[in-house]
C-alpha positions in Angstrom: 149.8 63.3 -14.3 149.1 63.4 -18.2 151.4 62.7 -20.8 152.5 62.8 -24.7 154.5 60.4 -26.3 155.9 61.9 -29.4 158.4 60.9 -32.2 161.3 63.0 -32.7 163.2 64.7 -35.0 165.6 61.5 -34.9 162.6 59.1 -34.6 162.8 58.6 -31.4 160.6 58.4 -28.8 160.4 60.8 -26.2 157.9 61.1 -23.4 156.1 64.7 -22.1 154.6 64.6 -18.5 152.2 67.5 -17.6 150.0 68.4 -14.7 146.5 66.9 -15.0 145.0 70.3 -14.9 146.3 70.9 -18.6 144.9 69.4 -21.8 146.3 67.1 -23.6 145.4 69.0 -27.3 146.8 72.3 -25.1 150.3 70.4 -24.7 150.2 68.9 -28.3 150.2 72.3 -29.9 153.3 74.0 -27.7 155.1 71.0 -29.1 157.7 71.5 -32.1 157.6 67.4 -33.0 155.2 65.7 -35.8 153.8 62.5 -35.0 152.1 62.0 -31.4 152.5 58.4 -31.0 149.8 57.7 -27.7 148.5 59.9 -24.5 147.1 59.1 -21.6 147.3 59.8 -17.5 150.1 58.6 -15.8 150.6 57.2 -12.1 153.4 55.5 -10.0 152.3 52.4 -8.6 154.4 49.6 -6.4 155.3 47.7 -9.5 156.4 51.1 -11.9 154.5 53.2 -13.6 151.3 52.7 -15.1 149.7 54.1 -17.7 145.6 54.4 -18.6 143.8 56.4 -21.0 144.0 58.1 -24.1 142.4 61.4 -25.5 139.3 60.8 -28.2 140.0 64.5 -29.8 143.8 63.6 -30.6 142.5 60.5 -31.7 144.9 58.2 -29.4 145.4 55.7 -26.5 147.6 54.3 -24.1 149.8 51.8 -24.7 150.4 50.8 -21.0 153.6 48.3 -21.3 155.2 50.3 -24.4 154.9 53.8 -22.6 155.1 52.9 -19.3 159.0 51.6 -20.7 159.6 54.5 -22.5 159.0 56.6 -19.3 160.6 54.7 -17.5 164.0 54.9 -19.7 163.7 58.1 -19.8 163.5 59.0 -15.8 166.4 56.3 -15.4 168.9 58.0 -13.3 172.3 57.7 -14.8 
């Protein structure tokens, strides 16, 4: 999977998860938020998720502990 995490209107971050077979500048502009904070591909592994990558046309990276904990929150079950 591929995902954006963006800021928003609150300041908050809030992850998007997207099929691989979409791009990540395709996503970025059906979004209504400002600031993209990182991208990057996503994967469950044994230990949570993990996450790799960035995009060189947004201009952004992964930040693998940070976004792998925001996805994380976000998917908890509550």
């Amino acid at each position: 999977m591929k995902y954006l995490i963006v800021e928003d209107f609150s300041g908050q971050a809030v992850p998007f998860i997207f099929p691989r077979r979409v791009d990540h500048v395709d996503m970025r502009e059906q979004l209504p938020y400002g600031q993209v904070l990182s991208a990057g591909f996503l994967e469950l592994g044994p230990q949570g998720f993990i996450c790799s990558g960035g995009h060189a046309e947004l201009g952004l990276k992964a930040r693998p502990e940070e976004d792998a904990a925001i996805i994380a929150e976000a998917l908890r079950q509550r």
